[in-house]
C-alpha positions in Angstrom: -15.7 -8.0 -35.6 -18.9 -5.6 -36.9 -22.0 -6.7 -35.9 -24.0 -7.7 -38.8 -27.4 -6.7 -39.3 -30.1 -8.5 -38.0 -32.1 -8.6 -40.8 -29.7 -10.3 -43.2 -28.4 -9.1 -46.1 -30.8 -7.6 -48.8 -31.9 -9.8 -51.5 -32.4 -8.5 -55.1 -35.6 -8.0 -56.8 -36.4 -11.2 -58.6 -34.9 -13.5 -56.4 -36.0 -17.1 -56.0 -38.7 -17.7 -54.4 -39.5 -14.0 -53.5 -41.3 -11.7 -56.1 -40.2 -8.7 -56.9 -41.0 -5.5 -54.7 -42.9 -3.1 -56.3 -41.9 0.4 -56.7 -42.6 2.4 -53.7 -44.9 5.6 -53.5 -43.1 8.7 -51.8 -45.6 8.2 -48.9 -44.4 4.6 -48.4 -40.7 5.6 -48.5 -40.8 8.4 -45.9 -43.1 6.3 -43.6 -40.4 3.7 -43.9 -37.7 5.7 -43.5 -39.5 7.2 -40.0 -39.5 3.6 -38.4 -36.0 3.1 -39.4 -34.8 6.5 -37.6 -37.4 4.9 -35.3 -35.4 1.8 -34.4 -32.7 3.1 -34.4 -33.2 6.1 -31.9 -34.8 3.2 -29.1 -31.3 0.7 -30.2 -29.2 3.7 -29.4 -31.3 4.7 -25.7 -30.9 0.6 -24.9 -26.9 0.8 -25.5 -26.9 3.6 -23.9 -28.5 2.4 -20.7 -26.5 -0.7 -20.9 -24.0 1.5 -20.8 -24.3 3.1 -17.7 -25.7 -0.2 -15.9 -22.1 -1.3 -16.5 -20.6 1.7 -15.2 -22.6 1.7 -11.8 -22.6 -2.3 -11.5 -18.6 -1.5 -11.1 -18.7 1.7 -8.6 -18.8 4.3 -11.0 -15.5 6.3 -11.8 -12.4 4.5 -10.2 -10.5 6.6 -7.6 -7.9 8.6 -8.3 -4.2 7.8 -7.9 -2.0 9.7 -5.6 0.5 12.0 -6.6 4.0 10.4 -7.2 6.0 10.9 -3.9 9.0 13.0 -3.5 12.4 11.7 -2.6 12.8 11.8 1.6 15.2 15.0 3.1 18.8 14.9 4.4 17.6 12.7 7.5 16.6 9.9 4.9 14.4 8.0 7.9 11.6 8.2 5.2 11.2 9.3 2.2 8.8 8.6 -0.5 8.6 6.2 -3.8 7.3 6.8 -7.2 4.4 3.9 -9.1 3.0 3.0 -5.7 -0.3 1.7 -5.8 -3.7 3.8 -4.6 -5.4 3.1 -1.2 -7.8 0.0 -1.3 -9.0 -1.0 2.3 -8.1 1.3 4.5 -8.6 5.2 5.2 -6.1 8.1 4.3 -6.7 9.9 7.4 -7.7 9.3 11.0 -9.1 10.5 14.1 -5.2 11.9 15.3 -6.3 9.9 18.7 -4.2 6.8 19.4 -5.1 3.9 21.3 -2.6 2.1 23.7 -1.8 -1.4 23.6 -2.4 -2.8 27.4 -0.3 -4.9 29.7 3.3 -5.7 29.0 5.7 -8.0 28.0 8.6 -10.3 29.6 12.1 -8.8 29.2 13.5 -10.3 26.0 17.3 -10.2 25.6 20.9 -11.5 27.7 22.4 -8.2 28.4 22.2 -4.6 28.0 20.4 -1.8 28.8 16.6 -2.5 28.4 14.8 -0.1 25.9 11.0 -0.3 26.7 8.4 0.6 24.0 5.2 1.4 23.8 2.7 0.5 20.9 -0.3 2.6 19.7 -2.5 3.0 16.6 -4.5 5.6 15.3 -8.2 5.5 16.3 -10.5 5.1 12.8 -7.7 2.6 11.1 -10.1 -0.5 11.2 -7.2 -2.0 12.7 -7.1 -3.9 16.3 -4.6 -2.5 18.2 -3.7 -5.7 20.6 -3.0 -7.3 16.9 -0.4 -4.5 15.7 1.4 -5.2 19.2 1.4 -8.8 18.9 2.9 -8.2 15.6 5.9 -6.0 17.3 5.9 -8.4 20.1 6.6 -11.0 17.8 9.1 -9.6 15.9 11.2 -7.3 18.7 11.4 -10.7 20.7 12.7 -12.8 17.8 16.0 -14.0 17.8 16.8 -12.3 14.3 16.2 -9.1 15.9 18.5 -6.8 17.3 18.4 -8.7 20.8 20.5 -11.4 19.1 23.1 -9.0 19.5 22.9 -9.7 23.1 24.0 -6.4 24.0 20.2 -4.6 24.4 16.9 -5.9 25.8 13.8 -4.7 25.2 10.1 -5.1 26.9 6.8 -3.3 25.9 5.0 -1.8 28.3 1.6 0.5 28.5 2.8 3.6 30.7 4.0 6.5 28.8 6.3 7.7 31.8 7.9 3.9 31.6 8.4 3.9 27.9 11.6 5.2 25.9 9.9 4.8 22.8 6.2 4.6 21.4 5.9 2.7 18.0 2.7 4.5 15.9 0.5 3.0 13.5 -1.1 6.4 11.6 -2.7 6.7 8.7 -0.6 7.9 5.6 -1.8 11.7 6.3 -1.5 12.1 10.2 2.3 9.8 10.0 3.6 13.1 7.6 2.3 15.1 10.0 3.8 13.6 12.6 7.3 13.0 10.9 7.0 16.6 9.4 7.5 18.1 13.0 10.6 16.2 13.2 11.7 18.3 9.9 11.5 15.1 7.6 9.2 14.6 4.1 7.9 11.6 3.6 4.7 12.4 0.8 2.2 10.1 2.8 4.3 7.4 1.5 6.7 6.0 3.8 7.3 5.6 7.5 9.7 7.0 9.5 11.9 7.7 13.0 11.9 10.3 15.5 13.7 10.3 18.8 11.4 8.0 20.9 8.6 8.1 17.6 8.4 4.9 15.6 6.0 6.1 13.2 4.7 3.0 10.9 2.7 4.3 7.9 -0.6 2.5 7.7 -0.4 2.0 3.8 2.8 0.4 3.8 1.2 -1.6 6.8 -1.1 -2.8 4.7 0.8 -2.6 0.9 4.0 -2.8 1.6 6.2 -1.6 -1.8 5.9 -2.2 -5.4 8.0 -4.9 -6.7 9.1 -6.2 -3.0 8.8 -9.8 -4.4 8.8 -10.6 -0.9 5.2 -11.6 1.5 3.7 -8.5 3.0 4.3 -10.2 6.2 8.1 -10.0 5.5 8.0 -6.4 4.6 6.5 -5.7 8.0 8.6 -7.1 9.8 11.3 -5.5 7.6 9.9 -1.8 8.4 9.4 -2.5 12.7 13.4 -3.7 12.2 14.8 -0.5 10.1 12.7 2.0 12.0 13.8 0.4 15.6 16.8 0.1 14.2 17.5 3.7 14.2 15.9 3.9 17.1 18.9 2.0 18.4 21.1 4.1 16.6 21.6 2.3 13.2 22.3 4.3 10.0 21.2 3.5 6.6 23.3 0.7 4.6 24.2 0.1 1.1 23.2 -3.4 -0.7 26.8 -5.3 -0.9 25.5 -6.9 -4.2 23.6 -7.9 -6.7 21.6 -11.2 -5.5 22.6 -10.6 -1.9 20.3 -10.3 0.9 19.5 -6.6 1.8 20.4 -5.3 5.1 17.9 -4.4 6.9 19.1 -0.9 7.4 19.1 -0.7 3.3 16.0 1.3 2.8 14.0 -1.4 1.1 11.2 1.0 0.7 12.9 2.6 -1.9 14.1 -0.5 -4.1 16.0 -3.6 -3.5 18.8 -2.2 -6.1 19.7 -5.7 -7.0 19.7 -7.1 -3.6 16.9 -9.3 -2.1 14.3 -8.7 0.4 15.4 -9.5 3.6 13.6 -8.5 7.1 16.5 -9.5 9.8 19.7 -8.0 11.3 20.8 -10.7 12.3 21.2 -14.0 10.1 22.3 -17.8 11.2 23.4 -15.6 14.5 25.7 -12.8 12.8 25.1 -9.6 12.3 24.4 -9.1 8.4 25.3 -5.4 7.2 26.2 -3.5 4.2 28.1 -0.5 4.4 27.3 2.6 6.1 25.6 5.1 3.4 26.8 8.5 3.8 
């Protein structure tokens, strides 16, 4: 709605109960027409300034979006994902220092060969690295996980030399460093899987995907799953249909393609797969 003026409208000359205004002099006119151009140069410096009150009360100029991520390589253990939101509370980039996780688990698991893993993060994530490997912990040990197979065990311990595989936390630019020396892209975007590397991108950590429609809890534990999961020799998996649960070797990150989020292998104590992607 336009703002009317605050001076109300103009009345005519002759109205009731006002007489009518003489004709102005020349002198009169331009002096009034000054203290209008007046008025209105100090409205226009207060809107202004109200202006850019606004503008710094709300951080100045929002930040800028990353670029759209590219679609992962051959290898397909990453791989990046178009729309995905900008960084918030965390940093895009880290010391390239890790810090281990200390002391060491039970052995979890009936039979098999015991993997052992190792869990670090990146130093300058904000993030408390004893928390990241209770997270693991908890979701390695579970009896959804691939130890409900009861043909593996696994343990984490502190000592490199005793570990098969290390699971990373890294920020989003040293994680495509780190996959990139394996040969895969990933665009800062996604995580991925090396031979003995788990490499767990910090903003998915903390995001997860677009459109999940699932807790960031469940994506989580989704991600430490898939990216074990090849670890332990899984491929990637198709989703068997629309409304089923994904496999957890679908690559969620990507889109559910009809399916929905799911973060197990194993559900009511069977292995629940879709079929192998070529």
């Amino acid at each position: 709605m336009t703002p009317s003026s605050p001076y109300g409208p103009p009345e005519p000359p002759g109205a009731p109960g006002r007489p009518a205004a003489q004709a102005p002099d020349g002198r009169s006119t331009l002096l009034r027409m000054h203290r209008r151009r007046r008025r209105s140069l100090l409205l226009g410096l207060l809107l202004l300034a109200a202006a850019i009150g606004v503008t710094l009360t709300r951080g100045g100029e929002p930040p800028a979006a990353e670029a759209p991520a590219t679609t992962q390589g051959q290898m397909g253990h990453g791989g990046g994902a178009g729309a995905h939101p900008a960084p918030t509370s965390y940093p895009s980039v880290g010391a390239g220092r890790f810090t281990v996780a200390d002391g060491q688990t039970s052995v979890y698991g009936e039979d098999g060969p015991l993997h052992r893993y190792r869990v670090v993060v990146e130093r300058g994530t904000g993030q408390d690295v004893d928390a990241f490997a209770g997270a693991v912990d908890g979701v390695l040990t579970d009896r959804r996980s691939w130890i409900a197979s009861g043909e593996l065990r696994v343990q984490r311990v502190a000592d490199a030399g005793a570990a098969d595989f290390t699971i990373y936390l890294a920020t989003p630019v040293t994680s495509e460093r780190m996959c990139a020396e394996g040969g895969l892209t990933t665009e800062r975007y996604t995580s991925c899987r090396l031979p003995g590397q788990v490499i767990i991108n910090l903003a998915r950590w903390m995001e997860a995907v677009p459109d999940y429609g699932a807790p960031l809890d469940t994506y989580r534990t989704y991600v430490i799953n898939h990216e074990v999961g090849h670890e332990f020799g899984e491929e990637h998996e198709a989703c068997p249909g629309l409304g089923e649960f994904a496999p957890v070797m679908q690559q969620q990150t990507y889109g559910l393609q009809g399916c929905v989020a799911n973060a197990w292998p194993y559900l009511e104590g069977r292995r629940y797969a879709g079929d192998i992607v070529p």
